[in-house]
C-alpha angles and dihedrals in degrees: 000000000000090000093064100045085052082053101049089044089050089057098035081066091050087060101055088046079054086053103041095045096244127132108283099201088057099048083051085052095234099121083222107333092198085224145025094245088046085051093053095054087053087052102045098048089047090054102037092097094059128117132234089253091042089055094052098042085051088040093042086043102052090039086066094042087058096051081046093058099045091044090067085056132105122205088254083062098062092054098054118084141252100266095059082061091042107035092171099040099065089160115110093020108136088165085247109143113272087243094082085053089056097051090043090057093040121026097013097044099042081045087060098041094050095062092056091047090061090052090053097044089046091066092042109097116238113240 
């Protein structure tokens, strides 16, 4: 379970890179993963070690820094695409507006993630 909320923090920081403008890849900390699975593994073996209040406090932190980050938006902003927010990443713009970027990272993401996470916590014994 852990292992998930440490994800979903991870990439909740590589959003707010996307937002501010800044390199994504170094505010994830992969120095160019060449993919996103590649960039997982990273990821996972570099928080592995983490424990369960480590992983809330991460998970707690980048969530804010995601509502900070929205909060300096203006609904414009939301319409314009990726690219205007990563000038010199011009890769996995479609020109669809970054809002789409932000519920794939949040909603969409911790949706994904949470089904794993029952899975996870089915198999676990109870006490």
């Amino acid at each position: 379970m852990k292992d998930h909320l440490a994800h979903l923090a991870a990439w909740n920081l590589s959003l707010v890179a996307l937002l501010e403008g800044r390199d994504r890849d170094a505010a994830l900390g992969i120095g160019g993963a060449p993919s996103t699975d590649s960039a997982n593994e990273v990821l996972q073996r570099r928080q592995r070690g983490l424990v369960l209040d480590e992983v809330t406090a991460l998970q707690l932190g980048s969530r804010q820094m995601v509502r900070d980050a929205l909060a300096g938006l203006r609904d414009v902003d939301l319409s314009r695409p990726y690219s205007s927010f990563q000038p010199d990443d011009p890769g996995p713009d479609d020109g669809q507006p970054v809002l789409g970027w932000i519920n794939g990272n949040t909603d969409d993401h911790a949706d994904e993630h949470a089904g794993y996470i029952r899975e996870l916590s089915q198999r676990v014994p109870s006490p």
